[in-house]
C-alpha positions in Angstrom: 110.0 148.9 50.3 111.0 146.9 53.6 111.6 149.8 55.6 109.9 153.4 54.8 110.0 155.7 57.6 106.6 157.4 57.0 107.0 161.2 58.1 103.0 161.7 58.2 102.7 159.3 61.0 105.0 161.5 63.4 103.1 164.8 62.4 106.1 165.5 59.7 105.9 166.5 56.3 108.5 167.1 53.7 107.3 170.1 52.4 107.6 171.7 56.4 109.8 169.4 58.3 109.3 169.2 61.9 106.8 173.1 61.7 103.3 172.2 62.5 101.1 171.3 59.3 98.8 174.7 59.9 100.2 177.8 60.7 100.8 178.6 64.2 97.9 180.9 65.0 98.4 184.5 64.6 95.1 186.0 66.5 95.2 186.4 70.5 93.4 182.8 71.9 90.1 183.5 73.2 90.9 181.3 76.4 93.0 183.4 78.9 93.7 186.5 76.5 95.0 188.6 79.4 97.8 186.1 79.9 97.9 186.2 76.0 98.1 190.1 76.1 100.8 190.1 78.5 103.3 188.2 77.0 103.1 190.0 73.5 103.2 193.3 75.8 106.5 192.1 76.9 108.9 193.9 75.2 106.9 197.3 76.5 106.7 195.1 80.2 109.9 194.1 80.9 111.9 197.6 80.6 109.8 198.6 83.3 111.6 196.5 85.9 108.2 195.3 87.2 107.1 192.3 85.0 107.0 189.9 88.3 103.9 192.3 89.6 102.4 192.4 86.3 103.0 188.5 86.1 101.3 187.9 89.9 98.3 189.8 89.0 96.8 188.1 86.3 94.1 186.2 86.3 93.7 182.6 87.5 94.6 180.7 84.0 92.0 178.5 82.8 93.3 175.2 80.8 90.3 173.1 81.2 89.2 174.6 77.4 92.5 173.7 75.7 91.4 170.6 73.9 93.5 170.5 70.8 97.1 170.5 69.8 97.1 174.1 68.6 95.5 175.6 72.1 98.2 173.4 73.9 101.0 174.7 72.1 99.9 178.7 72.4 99.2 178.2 75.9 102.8 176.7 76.3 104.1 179.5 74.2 102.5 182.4 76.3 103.6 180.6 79.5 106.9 179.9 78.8 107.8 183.3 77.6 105.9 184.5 80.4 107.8 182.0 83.0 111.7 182.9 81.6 110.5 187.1 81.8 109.4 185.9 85.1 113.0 184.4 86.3 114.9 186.7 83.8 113.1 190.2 83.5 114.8 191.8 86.6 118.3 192.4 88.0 117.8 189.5 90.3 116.7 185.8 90.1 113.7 184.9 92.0 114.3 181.2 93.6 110.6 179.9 92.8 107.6 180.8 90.3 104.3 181.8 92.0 101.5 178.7 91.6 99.5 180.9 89.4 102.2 180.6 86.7 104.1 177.4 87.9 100.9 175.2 88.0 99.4 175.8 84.6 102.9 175.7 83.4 103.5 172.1 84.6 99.9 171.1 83.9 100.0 172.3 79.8 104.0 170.9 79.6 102.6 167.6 80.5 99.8 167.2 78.7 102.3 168.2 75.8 104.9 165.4 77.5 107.8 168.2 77.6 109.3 170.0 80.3 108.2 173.5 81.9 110.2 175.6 80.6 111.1 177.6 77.5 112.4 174.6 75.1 112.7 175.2 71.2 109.1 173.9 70.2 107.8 177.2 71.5 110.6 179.5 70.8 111.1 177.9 67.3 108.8 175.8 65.9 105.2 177.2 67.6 106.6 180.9 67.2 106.1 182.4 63.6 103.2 183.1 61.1 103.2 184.0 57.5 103.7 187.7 56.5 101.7 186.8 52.8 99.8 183.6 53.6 100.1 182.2 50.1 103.8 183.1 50.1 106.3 180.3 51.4 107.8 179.3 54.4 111.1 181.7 54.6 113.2 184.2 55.4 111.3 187.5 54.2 107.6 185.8 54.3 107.7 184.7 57.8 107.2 187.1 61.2 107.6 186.3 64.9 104.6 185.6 67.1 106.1 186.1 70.7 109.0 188.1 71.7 110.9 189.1 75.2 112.9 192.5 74.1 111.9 192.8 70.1 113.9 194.0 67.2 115.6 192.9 64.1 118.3 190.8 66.3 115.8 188.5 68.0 113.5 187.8 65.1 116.4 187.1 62.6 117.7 184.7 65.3 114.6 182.7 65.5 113.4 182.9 62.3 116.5 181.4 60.7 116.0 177.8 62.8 112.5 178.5 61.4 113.6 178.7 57.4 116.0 175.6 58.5 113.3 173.4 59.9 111.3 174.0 57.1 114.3 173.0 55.0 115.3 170.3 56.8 111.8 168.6 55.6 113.3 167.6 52.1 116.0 166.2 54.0 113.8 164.1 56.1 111.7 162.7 52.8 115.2 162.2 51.3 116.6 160.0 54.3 113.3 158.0 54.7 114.0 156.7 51.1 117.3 156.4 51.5 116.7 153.7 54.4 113.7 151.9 52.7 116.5 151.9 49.5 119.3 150.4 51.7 116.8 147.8 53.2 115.9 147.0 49.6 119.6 146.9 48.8 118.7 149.1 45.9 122.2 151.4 45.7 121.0 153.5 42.6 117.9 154.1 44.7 120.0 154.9 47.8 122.7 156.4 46.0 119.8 158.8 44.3 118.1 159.8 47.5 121.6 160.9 49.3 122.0 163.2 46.6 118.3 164.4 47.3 119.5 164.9 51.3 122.9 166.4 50.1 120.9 169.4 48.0 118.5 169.9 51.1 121.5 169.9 53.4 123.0 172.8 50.5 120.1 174.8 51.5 119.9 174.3 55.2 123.8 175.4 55.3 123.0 178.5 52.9 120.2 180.3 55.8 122.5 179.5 58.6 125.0 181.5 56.9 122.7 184.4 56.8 122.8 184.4 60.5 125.3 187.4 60.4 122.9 189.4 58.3 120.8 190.6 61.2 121.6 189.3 63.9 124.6 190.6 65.7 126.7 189.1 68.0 127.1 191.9 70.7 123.1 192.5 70.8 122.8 189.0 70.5 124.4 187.7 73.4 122.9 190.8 76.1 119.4 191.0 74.8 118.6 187.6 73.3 120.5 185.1 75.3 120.2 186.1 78.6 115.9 184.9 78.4 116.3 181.7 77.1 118.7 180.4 80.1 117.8 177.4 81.9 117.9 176.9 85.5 120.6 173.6 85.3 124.2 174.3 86.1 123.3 178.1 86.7 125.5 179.9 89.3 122.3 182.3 89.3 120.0 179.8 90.4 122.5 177.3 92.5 119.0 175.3 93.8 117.2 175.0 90.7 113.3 176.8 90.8 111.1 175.8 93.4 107.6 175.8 91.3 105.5 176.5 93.8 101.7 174.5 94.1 103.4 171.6 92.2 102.3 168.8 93.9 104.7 166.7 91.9 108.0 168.5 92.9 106.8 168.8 96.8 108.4 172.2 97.1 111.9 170.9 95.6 113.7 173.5 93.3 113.9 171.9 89.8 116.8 172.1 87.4 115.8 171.8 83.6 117.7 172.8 80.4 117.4 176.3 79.1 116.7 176.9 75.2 118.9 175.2 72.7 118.9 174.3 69.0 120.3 170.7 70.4 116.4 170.7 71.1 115.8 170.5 67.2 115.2 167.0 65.9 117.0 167.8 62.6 120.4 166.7 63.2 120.0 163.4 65.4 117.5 162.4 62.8 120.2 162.8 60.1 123.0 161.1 61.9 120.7 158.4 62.3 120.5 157.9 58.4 123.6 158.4 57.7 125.3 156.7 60.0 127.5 159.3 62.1 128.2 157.9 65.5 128.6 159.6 68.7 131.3 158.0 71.4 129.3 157.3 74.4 130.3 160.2 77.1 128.4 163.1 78.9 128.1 164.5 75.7 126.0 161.7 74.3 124.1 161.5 77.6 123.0 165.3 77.4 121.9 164.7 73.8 119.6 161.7 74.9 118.6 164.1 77.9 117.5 166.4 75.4 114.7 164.0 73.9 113.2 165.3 77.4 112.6 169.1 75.5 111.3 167.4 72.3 107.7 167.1 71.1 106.6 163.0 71.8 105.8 163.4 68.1 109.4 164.4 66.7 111.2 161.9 69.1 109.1 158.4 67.4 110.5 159.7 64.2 113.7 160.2 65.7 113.6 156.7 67.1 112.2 154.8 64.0 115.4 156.7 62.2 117.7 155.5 64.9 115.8 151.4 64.3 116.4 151.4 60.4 119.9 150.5 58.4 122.3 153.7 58.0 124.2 154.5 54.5 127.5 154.0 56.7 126.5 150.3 57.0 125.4 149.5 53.6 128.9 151.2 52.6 130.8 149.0 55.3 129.3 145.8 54.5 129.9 145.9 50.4 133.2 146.3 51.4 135.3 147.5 48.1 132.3 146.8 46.0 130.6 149.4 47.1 129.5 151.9 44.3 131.9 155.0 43.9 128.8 156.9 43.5 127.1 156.1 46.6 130.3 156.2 48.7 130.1 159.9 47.4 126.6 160.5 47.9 126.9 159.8 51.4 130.2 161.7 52.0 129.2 164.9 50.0 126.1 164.5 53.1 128.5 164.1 55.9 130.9 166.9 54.6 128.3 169.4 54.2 127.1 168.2 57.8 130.3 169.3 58.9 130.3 172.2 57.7 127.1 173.4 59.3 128.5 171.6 62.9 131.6 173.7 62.0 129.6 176.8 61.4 127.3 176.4 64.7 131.3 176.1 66.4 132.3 179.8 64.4 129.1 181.4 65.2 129.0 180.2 69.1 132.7 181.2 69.4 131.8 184.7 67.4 128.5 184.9 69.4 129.2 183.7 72.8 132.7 182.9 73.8 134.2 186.3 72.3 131.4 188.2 74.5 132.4 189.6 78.4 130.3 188.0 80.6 128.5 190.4 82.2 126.3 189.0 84.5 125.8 185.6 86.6 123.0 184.7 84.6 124.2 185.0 81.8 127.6 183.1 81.7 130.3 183.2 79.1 131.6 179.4 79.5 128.3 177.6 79.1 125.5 177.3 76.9 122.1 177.9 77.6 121.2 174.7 77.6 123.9 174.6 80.7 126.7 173.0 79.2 130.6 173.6 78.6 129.4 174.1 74.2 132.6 175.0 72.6 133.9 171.6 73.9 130.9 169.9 72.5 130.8 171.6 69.4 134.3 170.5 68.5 133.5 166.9 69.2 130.4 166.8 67.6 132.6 168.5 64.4 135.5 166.2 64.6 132.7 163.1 64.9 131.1 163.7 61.8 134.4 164.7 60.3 135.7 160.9 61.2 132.8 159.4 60.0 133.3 160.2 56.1 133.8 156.6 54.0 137.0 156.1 53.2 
């Protein structure tokens, strides 16, 4: 085959999608364990209006022991949780981090090549273990790591990217052939692995739908949401977050994205195969900007997706001899994409929009990743909606 994304080489498997190979640690690190401590303690920390003292008063943190990509990522973890209790855990916004937290911060995020500040590796894909350790990957086997508030709402928030991601690694093995197929000009081949991505893209559709279960939109929205903020377009934070001892940002308030599932790789790799375009705007802009939030891995693959042919253009350039079954194959793909885009739009109108903003952190009209969503929801919808084969 001419052109075989190969998943393995971009730390990816099908069998896990973009979750790390081994399970995220479940024990307390042994470097740093009172920062450690503090951010599992923070659901009992923070409702005592006094997290920033608790915060200050920790130890000097040590990262000149965190050698491999595990350590990294559980240091990131901690500190970002740490960092957005930090910003977020009392009435009002501090304008800069203390060097104690904002220079390991900024050291660990660049060693990882993201951004310091909460992003969805470590809220997401660094944040769960197994509740039976020969059980699978999903919803009712798998457990938070790291919380702000705790409870049900939370964890069923976060764990359902988690059963997605996993998911989402069928679809990934499915598109990879799919493009090596189309290179090949094999159609059956193609034809057979689009089927493959539609029943992965079934099941990725089938957890988001159980969002509702257990996570509800009122508690949602006051005690989930208001942590995972960002400090970019935030009338709270007007001059970004001065992190203070950064040599790099010589005392110059910073303004990065908050949280987002835009920060998953899933999607962008999927449009890629497929072929679902995005008119360049702002919107596409703050899509690329995400890339920023990514691990380095996760965006390769991305990219080596983005370099190989799409089903769209195989479709378009056998004109009316294309076969009726892989015109199909790649639409039944696109429609059910749609639907989940559609469903994100329900939920973050149900979730979100329908909410009272109660506080200037936490504003009704923009997402966390600091963006007007509802409008890019709809255009993202009415893209991929557009793009089905005719």
């Amino acid at each position: 085959m001419t052109h075989l994304v190969d998943l393995h080489a971009y730390g990816v498997t099908a069998e896990r999608g973009f979750l790390p190979i081994a399970d995220p640690s479940a024990g307390i690190p042994a470097t740093n364990p009172e920062w450690h401590q503090t951010a599992r303690d923070l659901p009992a920390l923070i409702p005592s209006g006094k997290i920033r003292s608790i915060i200050e008063a920790l130890p000097e943190f040590r990262s000149e022991q965190l050698g491999t990509e595990e350590d990294l990522e559980a240091a990131m973890r901690t500190l970002s949780y740490l960092g957005m209790a930090y910003v977020w855990g009392e009435p009002e916004s501090p304008s800069a981090l203390p060097a104690r937290l904002a220079v390991p911060w900024h050291e660990i995020a660049a060693a990882l090549g993201r951004e310091p500040i909460l992003s969805y590796a470590s809220y997401a894909l660094w944040n769960w273990r197994r509740i039976d350790e020969s059980g699978p990957i999903a919803l009712g086997n798998i457990a938070l790591l790291q919380h702000f508030l705790g409870g049900l709402d939370e964890a069923w928030f976060i764990l359902i990217h988690v059963d997605i991601e996993r998911r989402a690694g069928a679809a990934l093995a499915a598109g990879a052939h799919a493009q090596a197929a189309i290179s090949d000009g094999n159609d059956g081949e193609a034809t057979a692995a689009l089927n493959q991505l539609g029943d992965a893209l079934d099941g990725i559709l089938a957890t988001m739908k159980r969002m509702p279960e257990a996570c509800d939109p009122y508690v949602y929205y006051h005690r989930v949401r208001p942590y995972i903020f960002g400090w970019r377009d935030n009338p709270a934070l007007p001059g970004g977050l001065v992190y203070e001892g950064v040599t790099a940002y010589a005392g110059v308030g910073q303004t990065f994205r908050g949280e987002t599932g835009a920060q998953s790789t899933i999607v962008p790799c999927l449009d890629a195969v497929l072929g679902v375009g995005h008119a360049p705007d702002q919107l596409r802009e703050y899509l690329m900007e995400m890339r920023r939030y990514m691990p380095r891995k996760h965006v390769g693959l991305l990219e080596a997706f983005e370099a190989g042919p799409t089903a769209a253009s195989r479709i378009e350039s056998l004109g009316a001899a294309a076969p009726k079954d892989l015109v199909a194959a790649r639409n039944r793909c696109v429609e059910t994409l749609r639907a989940f885009r559609a469903l994100h739009l329900e939920f973050a109108a149900t979730y979100i929009n329908r909410q009272a903003a109660d506080a200037t952190g936490n504003p009704v009209d923009v997402g966390t990743g600091g963006t007007p969503f509802m409008k890019y929801l709809k255009k993202h919808r009415d893209e991929t909606e557009a793009s089905l084969s005719k």
